[in-house]
C-alpha positions as CSV (number, residue, x, y, z in Angstrom):
1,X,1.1,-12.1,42.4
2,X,-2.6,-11.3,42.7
3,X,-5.3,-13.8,43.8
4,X,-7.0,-13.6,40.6
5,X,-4.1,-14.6,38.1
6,X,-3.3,-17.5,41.1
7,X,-6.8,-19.1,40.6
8,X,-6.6,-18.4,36.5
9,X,-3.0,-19.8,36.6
10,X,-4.1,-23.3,38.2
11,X,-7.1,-23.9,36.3
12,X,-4.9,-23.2,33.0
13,X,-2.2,-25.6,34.6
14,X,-4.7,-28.4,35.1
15,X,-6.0,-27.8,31.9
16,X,-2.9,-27.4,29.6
17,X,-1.7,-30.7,29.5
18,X,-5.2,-32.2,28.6
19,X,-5.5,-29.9,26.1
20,X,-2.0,-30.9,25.0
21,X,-2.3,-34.3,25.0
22,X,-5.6,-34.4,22.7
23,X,-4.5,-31.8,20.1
24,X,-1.4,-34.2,19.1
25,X,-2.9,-36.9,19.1
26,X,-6.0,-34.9,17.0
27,X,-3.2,-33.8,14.8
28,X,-1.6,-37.6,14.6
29,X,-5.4,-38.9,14.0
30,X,-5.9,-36.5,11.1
31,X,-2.2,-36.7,9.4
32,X,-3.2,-40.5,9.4
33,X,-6.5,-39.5,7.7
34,X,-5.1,-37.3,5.0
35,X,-2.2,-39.9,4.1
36,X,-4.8,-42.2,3.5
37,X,-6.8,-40.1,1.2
38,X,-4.5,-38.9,-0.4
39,X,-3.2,-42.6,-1.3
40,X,-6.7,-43.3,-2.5
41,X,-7.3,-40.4,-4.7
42,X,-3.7,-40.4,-6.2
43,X,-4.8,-44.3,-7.2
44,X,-7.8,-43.0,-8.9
45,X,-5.8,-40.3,-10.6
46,X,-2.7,-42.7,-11.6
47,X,-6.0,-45.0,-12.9
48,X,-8.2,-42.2,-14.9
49,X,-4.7,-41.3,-16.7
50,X,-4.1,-44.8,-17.7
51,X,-7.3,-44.9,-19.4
52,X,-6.5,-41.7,-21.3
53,X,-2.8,-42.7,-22.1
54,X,-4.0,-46.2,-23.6
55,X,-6.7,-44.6,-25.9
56,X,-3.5,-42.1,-27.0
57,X,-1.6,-45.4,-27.6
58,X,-4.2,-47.3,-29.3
59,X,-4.8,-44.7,-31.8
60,X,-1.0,-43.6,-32.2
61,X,-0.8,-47.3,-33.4
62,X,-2.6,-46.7,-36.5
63,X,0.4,-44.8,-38.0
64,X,2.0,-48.2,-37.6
65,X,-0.7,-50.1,-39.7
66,X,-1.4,-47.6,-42.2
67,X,2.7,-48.1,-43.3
68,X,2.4,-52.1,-43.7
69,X,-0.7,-51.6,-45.7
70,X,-0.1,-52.4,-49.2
71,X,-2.8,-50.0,-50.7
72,X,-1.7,-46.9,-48.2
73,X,2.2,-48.1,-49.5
74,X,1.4,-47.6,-53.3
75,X,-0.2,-44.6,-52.9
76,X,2.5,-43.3,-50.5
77,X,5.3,-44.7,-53.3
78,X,2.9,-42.4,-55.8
79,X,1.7,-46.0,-57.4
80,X,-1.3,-44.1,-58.9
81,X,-3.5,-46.4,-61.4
82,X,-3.8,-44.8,-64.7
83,X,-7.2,-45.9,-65.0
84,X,-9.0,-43.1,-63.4
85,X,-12.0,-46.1,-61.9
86,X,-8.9,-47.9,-60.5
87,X,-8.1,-44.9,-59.0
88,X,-11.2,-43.6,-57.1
89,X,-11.7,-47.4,-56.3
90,X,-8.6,-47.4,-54.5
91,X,-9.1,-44.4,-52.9
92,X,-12.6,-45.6,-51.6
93,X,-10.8,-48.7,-50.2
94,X,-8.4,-46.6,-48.4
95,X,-10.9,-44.4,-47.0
96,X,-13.4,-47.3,-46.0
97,X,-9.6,-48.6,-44.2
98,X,-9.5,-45.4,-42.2
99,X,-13.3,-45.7,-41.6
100,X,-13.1,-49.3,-40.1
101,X,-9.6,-47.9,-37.9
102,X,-11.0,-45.3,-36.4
103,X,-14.4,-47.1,-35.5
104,X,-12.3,-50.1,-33.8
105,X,-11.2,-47.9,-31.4
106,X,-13.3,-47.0,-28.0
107,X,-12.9,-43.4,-28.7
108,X,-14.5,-41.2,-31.4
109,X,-11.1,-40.1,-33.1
110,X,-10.7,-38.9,-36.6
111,X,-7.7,-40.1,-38.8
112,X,-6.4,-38.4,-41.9
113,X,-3.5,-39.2,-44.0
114,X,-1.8,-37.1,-46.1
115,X,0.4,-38.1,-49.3
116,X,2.6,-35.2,-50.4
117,X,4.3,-37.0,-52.6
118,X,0.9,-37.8,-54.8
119,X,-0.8,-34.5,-53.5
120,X,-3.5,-36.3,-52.0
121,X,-5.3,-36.2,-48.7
122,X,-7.8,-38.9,-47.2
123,X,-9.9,-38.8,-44.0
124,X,-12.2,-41.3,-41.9
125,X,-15.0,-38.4,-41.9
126,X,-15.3,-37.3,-45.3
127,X,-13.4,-36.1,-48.5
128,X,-10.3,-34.0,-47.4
129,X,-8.7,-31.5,-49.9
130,X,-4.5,-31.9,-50.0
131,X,-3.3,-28.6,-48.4
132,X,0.4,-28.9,-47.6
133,X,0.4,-24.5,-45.7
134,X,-2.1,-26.6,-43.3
135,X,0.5,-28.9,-43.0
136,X,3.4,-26.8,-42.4
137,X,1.6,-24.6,-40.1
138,X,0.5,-27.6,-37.4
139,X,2.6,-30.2,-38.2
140,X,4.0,-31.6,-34.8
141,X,5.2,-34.5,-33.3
142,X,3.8,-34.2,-30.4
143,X,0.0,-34.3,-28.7
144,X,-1.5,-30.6,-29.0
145,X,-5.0,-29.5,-28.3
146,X,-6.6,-27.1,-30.4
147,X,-10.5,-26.7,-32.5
148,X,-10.9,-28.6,-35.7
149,X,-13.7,-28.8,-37.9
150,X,-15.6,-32.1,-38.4
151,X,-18.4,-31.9,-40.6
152,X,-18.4,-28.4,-40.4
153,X,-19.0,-28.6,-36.9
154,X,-16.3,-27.2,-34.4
155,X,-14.7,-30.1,-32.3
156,X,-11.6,-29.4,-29.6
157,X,-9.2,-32.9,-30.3
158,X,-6.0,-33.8,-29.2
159,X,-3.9,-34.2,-32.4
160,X,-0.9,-36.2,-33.1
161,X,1.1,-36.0,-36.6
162,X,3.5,-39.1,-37.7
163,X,5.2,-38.9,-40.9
164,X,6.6,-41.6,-42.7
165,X,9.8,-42.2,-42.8
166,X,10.3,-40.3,-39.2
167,X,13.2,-38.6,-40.8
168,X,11.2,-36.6,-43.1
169,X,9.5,-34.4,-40.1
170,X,11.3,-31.5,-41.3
171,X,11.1,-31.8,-44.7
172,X,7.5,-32.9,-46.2
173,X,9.1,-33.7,-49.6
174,X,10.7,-36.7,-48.1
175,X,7.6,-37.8,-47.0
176,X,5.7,-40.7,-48.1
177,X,2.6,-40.3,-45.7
178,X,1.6,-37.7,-42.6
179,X,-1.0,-39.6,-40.6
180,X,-3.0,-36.9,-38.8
181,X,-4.3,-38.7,-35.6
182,X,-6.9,-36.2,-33.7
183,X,-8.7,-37.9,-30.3
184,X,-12.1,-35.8,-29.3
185,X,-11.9,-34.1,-26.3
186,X,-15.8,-35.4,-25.7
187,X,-14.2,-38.6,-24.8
188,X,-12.3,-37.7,-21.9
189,X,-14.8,-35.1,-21.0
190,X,-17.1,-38.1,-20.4
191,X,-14.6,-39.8,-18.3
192,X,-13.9,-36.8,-16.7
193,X,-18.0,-37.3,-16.0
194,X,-17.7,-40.7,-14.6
195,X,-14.7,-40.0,-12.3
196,X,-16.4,-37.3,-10.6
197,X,-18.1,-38.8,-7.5
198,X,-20.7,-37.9,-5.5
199,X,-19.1,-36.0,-2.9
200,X,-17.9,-31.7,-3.3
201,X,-14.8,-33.2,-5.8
202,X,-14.6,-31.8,-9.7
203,X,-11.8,-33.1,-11.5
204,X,-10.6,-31.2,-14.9
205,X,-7.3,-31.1,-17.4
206,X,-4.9,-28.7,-17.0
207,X,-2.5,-28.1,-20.1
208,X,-0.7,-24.7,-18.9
209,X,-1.2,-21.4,-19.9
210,X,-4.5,-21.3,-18.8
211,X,-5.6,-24.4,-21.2
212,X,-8.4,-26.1,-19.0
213,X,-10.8,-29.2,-19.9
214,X,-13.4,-29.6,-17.2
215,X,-16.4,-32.0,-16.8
216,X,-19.8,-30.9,-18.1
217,X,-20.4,-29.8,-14.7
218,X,-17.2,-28.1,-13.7
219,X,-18.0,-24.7,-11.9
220,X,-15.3,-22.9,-14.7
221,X,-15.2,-19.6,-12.5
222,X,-13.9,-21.4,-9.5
223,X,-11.6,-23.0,-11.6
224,X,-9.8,-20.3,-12.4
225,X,-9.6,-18.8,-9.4
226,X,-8.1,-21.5,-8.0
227,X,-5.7,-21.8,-10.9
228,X,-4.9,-18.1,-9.8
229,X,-4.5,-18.8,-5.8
230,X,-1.8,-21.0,-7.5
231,X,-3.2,-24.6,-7.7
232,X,-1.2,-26.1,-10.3
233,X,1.7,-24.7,-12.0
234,X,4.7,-23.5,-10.7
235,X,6.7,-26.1,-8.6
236,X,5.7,-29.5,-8.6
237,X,3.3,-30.8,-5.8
238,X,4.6,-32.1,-3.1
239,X,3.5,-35.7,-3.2
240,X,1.3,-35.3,-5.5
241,X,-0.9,-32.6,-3.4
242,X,-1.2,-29.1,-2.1
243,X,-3.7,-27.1,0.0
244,X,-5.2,-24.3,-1.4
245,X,-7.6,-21.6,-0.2
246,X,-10.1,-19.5,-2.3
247,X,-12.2,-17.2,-1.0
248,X,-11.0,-17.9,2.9
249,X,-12.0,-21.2,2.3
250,X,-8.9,-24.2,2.2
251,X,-9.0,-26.9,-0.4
252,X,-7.2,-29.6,-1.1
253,X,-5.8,-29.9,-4.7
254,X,-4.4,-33.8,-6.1
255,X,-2.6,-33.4,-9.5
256,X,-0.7,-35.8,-11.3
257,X,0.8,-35.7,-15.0
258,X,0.6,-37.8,-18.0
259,X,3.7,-39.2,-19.5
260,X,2.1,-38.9,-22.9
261,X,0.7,-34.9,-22.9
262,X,1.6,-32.0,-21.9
263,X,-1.5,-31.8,-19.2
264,X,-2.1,-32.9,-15.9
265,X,-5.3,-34.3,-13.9
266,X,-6.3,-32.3,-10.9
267,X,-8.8,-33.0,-8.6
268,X,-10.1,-30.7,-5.9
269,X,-12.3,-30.9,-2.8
270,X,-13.2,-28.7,0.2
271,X,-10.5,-29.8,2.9
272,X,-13.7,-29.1,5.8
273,X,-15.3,-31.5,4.0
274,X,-13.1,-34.7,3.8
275,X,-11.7,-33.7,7.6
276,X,-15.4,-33.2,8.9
277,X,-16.0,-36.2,11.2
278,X,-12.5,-35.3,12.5
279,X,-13.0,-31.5,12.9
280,X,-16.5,-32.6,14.6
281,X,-14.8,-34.2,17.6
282,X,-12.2,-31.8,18.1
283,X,-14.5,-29.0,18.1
284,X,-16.4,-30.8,20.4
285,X,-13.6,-31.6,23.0
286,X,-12.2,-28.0,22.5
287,X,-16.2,-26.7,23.3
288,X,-16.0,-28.7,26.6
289,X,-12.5,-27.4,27.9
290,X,-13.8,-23.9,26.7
291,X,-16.8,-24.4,28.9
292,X,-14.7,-26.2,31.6
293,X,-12.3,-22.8,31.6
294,X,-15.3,-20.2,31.5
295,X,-16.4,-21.9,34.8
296,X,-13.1,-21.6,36.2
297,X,-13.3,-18.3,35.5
298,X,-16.8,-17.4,37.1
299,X,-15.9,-19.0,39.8
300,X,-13.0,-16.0,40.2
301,X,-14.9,-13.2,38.8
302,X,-16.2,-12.2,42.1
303,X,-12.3,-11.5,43.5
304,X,-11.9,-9.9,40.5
305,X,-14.8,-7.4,40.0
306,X,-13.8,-6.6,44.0
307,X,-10.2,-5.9,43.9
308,X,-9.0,-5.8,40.2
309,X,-11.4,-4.0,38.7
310,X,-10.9,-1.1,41.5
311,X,-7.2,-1.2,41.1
312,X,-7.6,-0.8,36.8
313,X,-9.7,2.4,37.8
314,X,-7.4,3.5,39.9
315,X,-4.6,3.0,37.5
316,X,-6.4,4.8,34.7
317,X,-6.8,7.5,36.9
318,X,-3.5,8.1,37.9
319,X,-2.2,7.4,33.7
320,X,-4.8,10.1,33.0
321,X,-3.0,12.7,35.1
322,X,0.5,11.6,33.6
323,X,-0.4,12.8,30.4
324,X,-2.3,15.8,31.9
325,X,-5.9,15.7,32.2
326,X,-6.0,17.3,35.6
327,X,-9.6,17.3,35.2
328,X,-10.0,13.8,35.9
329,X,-12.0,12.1,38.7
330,X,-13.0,8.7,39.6
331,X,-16.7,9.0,39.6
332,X,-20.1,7.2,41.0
333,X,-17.8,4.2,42.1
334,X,-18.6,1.6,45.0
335,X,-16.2,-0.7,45.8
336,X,-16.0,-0.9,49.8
337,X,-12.8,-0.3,50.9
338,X,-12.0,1.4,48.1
339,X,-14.2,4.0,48.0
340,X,-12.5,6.3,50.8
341,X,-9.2,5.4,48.9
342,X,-11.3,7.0,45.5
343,X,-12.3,10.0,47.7
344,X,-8.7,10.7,48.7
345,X,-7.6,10.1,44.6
346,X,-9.6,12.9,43.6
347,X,-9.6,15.0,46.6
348,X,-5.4,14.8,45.6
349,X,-6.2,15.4,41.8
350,X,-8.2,18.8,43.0
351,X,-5.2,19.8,44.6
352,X,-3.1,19.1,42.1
353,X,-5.0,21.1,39.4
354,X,-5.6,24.3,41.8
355,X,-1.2,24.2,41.9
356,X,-0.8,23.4,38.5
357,X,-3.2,26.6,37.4
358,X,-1.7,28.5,39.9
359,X,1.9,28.2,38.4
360,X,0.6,28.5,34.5
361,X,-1.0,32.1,35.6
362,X,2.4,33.4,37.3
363,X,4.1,32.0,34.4
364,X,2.1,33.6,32.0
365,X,2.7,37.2,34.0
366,X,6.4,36.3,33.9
367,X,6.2,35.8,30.1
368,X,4.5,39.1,29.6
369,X,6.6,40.8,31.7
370,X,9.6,40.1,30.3
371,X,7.8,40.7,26.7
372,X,7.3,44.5,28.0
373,X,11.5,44.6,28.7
374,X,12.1,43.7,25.2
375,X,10.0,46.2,23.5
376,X,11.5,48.9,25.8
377,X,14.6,47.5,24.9
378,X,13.5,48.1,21.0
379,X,11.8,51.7,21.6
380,X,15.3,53.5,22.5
381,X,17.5,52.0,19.4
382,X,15.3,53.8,16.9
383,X,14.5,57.1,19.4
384,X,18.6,57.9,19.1
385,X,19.1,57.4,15.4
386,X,15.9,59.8,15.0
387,X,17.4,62.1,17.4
388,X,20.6,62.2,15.7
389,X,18.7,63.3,12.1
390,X,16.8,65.8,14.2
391,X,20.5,67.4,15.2
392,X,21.7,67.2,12.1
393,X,19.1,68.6,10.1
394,X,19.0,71.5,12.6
395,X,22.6,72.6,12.4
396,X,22.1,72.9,7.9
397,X,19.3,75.5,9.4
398,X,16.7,73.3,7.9
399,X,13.5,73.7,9.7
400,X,11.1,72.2,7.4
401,X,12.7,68.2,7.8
402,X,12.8,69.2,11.6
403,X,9.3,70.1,11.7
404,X,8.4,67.1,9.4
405,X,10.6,64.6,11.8
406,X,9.2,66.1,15.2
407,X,5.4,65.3,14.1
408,X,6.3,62.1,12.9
409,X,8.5,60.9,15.9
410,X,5.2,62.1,18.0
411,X,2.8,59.7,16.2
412,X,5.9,56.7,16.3
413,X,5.9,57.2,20.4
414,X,2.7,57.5,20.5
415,X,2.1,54.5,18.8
416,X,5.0,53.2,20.7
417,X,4.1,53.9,24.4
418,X,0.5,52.7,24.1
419,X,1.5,50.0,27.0
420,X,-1.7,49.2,27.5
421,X,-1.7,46.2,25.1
422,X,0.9,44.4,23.9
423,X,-0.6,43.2,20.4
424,X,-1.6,45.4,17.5
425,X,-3.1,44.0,13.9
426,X,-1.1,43.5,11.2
427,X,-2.9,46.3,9.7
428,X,-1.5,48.8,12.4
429,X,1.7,47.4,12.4
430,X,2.1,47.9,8.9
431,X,0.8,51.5,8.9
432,X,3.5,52.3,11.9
433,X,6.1,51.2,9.4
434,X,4.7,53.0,6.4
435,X,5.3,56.0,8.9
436,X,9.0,54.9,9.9
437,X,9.8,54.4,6.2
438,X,8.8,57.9,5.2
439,X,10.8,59.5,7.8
440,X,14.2,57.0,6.8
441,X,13.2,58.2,3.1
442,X,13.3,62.0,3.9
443,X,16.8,61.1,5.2
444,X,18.2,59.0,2.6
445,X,16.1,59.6,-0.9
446,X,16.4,56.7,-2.5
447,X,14.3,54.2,-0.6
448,X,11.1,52.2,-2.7
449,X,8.5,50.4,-0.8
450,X,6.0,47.5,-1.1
451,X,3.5,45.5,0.6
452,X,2.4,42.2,-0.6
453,X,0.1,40.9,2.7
454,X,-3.4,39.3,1.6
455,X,-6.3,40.9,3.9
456,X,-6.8,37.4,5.8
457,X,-3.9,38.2,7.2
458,X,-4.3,42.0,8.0
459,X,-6.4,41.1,11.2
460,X,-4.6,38.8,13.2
461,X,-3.4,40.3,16.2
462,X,1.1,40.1,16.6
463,X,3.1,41.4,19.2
464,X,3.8,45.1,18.8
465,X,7.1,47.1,17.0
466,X,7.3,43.2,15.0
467,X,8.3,44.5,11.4
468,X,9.9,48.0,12.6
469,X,13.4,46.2,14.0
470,X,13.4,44.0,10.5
471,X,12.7,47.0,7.8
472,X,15.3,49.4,9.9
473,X,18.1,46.8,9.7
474,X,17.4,46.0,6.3
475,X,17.9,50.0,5.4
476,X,20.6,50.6,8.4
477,X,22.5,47.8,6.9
478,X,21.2,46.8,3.4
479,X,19.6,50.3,1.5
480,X,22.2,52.9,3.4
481,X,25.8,51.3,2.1
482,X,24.1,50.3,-1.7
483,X,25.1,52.9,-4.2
484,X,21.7,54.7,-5.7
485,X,18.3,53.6,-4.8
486,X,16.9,50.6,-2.9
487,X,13.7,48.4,-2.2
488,X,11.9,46.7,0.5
489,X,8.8,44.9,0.3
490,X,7.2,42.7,3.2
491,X,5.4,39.9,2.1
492,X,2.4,37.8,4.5
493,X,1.1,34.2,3.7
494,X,0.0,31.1,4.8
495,X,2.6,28.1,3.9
496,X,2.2,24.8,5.5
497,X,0.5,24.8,8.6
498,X,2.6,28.3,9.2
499,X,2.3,32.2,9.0
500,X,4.6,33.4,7.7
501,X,6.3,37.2,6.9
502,X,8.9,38.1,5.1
503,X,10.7,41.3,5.2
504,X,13.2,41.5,1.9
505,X,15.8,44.0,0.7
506,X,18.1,44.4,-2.2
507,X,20.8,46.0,-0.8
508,X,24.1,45.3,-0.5
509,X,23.7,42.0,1.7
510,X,25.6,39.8,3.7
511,X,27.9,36.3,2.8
512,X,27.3,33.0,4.2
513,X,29.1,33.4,6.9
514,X,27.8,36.4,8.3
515,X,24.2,34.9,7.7
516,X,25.0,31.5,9.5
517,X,26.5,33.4,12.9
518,X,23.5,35.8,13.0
519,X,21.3,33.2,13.1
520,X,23.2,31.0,15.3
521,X,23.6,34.6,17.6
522,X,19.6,34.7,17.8
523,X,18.7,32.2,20.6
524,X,22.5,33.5,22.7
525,X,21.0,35.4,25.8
526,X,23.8,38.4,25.0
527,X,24.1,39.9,21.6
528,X,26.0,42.8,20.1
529,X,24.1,46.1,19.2
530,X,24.1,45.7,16.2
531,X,21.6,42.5,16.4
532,X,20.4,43.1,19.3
533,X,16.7,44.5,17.8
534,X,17.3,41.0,15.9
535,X,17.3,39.2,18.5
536,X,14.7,40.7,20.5
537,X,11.7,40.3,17.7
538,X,12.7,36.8,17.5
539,X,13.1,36.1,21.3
540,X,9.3,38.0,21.6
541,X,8.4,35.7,18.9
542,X,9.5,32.8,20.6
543,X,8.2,33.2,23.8
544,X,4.7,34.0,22.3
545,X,4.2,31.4,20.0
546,X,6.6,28.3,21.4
547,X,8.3,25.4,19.5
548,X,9.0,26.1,15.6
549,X,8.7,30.1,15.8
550,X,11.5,32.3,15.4
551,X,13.0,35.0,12.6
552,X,15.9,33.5,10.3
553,X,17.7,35.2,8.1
554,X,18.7,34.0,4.3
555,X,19.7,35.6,0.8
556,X,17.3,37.2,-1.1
557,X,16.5,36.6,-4.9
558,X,17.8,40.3,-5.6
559,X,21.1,39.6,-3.2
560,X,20.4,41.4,-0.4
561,X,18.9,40.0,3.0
562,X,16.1,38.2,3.8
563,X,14.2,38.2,7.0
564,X,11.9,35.6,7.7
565,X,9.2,35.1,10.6
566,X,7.2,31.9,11.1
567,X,4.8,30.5,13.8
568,X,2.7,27.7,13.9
569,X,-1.2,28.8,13.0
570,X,-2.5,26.6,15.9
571,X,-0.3,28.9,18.0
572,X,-1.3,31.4,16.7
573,X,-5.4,31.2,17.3
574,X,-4.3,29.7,20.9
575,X,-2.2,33.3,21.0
576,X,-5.3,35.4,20.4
């Protein structure tokens, strides 16, 4: 083990159980904290909800009185006076009843009733008109929030229907009297004022589906967002509380809810804020071991910057030539003992390189080499079948096609024994073949032939006799057994991060079978003769262009034979 992790290792040793110690009992100290505010400001919610379910019970206690009131009974029974003065008298006292109800209560509430048996309507605001569709349409048993009109002046209210008898919800014509109980949201919106405190708390209703009632103050943007980072809804709290964060920042969410609405209290506060004092003295401790631990450490930086920075160097060096940079040397570096240890490292590395060239030039000769056997392997295949027409043509006492073959058999070696390169354009390959493919045509009559190769391509530089082998198998093998006349057309392009040609026939082809084992027979060191100018274009292919080069050979769209040849185009420009 080195001297530096010894020295780090007993300084984190002496300080680990320290550190240990404090954080639980930091973590004890603030569990103890939170339990306690969270008690405190679940008693303030349980309190601020008891307010707002005894206003809801106070004013839900009107239905109660209005049904042992004689005057609301007659007018429910439809006891109308026939006198119409009796009448509007009685209708005044009624509404100067509702007037004195509503006013006895803390909270400004509105009350109408509604007589369907008479047709009338009466409110504690003003004179309401009997509409029984209003009825029907919002007639609920239950507290809902929603905007009424008061005055003509827009008012959100928590409303409460009771119908007399409580049979008759569902059917209004059994009704005596619909009370219509509605409890201004301004009322709890000012309690919701008073409950806020003076600290980062804001305190608002939540009724689901995105129903909120804040305080006058309440940020309503934040609101939502925490609503979104999934504050209330969902699952009920876990006693009563959850933490939160918004924006990267945590905060801690109280919610309880009311027996009596749908809606719930939450309260929210910045959890760095109620845990500050506490987060204060554990940043503080945690400052001091940091500072206690940073002087450990200067005091081993010295042993380090001496011996473990020299080794890292050394160790960079050496993954540096792994991977093949033989270039690399440990430079301008003084480290006393180390620095004839440095000297030697690159001294080594030097070496290394001037080996490693060495044995990439000799391969390189090796490669080219055995790229000169293969094309004189190539050059004699198509010099006999040549010779062979020449014989033939001679014995039918036809002098012209001799003549004709001779001059073209001198251009093909003469393009052919040009040793001294081994690459030609695509542009003089493709002229060579024109050449070939005039003398095959004079033999057989019946061959049709097209070149589909964009000009980009016309200038790279390929190995020599490439697409010679390809279009004299497709017409040896493809064009010469077909009944009547034939095609073959070579096509260039770029696809994928490849160049690719493709030399095509429509001749008589070859099954699945045959395909599969001439291109398994391709990368075999021995091949029949029949392949064996196959083989050799895509072993010269291979060699020059490395990994993911290589002729294949598939159906064409017309049925005959397709012959394929890809190489990378990084490969390629490296080739040239």
């Amino acid at each position: 083990m080195k001297l530096i992790t010894k020295v780090m290792l007993l300084i984190v040793t002496l300080m680990t159980p320290v550190i240990a110690l404090y954080t639980l009992s930091q973590r004890v100290g603030t569990g103890i904290v939170e339990e306690q505010i969270t008690i405190a400001n679940q008693n303030r919610l349980a309190i601020f909800m008891h307010q707002i379910e005894g206003a809801l019970d106070q004013v839900s206690q009107y239905s109660n009185l209005i049904s042992q009131d004689p005057d609301f009974a007659a007018l429910a029974g439809n006891l109308i006076p026939a006198d119409g003065y009796d009448y509007a008298m009685l209708l005044d006292d009624l509404q100067n009843k509702l007037k004195l109800f509503s006013m006895s209560a803390a909270w400004m509430n509105r009350i109408n009733l509604y007589f369907p048996g008479a047709g009338h309507a009466i409110s504690s605001y003003s004179l309401l008109p009997y509409d029984e569709s209003y009825l029907r349409a919002n007639l609920s048993n239950e507290w809902r929030f929603r905007t009424i009109r008061v005055n003509d002046i827009e008012k959100q209210a928590f409303t409460r229907f009771f119908v007399e008898p409580a049979s008759a919800s569902s059917d209004l014509n059994r009704a005596s009297v619909v009370v219509e109980v509605d409890l201004m949201a301004d009322n709890i919106v000012s309690l919701l004022d008073s409950f806020k405190t003076k600290g980062n708390n804001d305190p608002f209703l939540y009724g689901g589906a995105n129903e909120v009632l804040p305080n006058t103050s309440a940020d309503m943007d934040f609101i939502r967002r925490l609503i979104d980072a999934g504050a209330v809804g969902g699952e009920t709290m876990k006693e009563g509380h959850r933490v939160v964060t918004v924006d990267g920042e945590r905060y801690l969410v109280y919610g309880l809810s009311s027996e009596e609405l749908p809606w719930s209290l939450i309260d929210y506060a910045p959890l760095e804020d109620i845990l500050a004092p506490v987060t204060f003295s554990r940043n503080l401790f945690y400052v001091t071991a940091a500072l206690l631990l940073l002087m450990g450490a200067g005091a081993a930086y010295l042993i380090y910057s001496q011996v473990q920075v020299p080794i890292r160097l050394l160790g960079a060096g050496a993954e540096r030539l792994e991977r093949g940079d033989l270039s690399t040397r440990i430079l301008n570096v003084r480290h006393g003992d180390f620095t004839r240890l440095f000297g030697q490292f690159n001294r080594m590395a030097a070496r290394m390189q001037h080996l490693i060239e060495k044995v990439y030039r000799e391969e390189l000769r090796a490669k080219e080499a055995v790229m000169k056997q293969l094309q004189s392997q190539i050059n004699p295949h198509f010099l006999y079948n040549s010779l062979a027409f020449i014989v033939s043509m001679a014995q039918l006492k036809r002098t012209e096609p001799v003549i004709s073959m001779a001059y073209s058999l001198a251009d093909y070696y003469r393009y052919t024994t040009r040793n001294e390169t081994l690459d030609a354009t695509v542009r003089e390959e493709i002229a060579f073949v024109n050449a070939y493919v005039e003398i095959m045509d004079m033999q057989l009559r019946k061959i049709t032939y097209r070149v589909d190769i964009p000009e980009a391509l016309e200038s790279i530089l390929v190995p020599r006799l490439l697409f010679q082998p390809l279009v004299e198998n497709s017409i040896a093998h493809g064009l010469e057994p077909k009944e009547g006349p034939g095609s073959i057309s070579i096509q260039g392009r770029i696809e994928a991060g490849f160049v690719v040609f493709a030399v095509e026939d429509d001749g008589v082809g070859l099954s699945d079978d045959e395909l599969e084992r001439l291109n398994d027979s391709f990368a075999s060191p021995e091949s029949s003769g029949d392949i064996r100018g196959l083989r050799n274009v895509h072993q010269r292919i291979a060699h020059r262009y490395g990994a993911g080069a290589g002729l294949s050979l598939s159906r064409s769209a017309s049925g005959g034979v397709r012959a394929t040849l890809r190489w990378p185009v990084d490969a390629a420009e490296e080739a040239e």
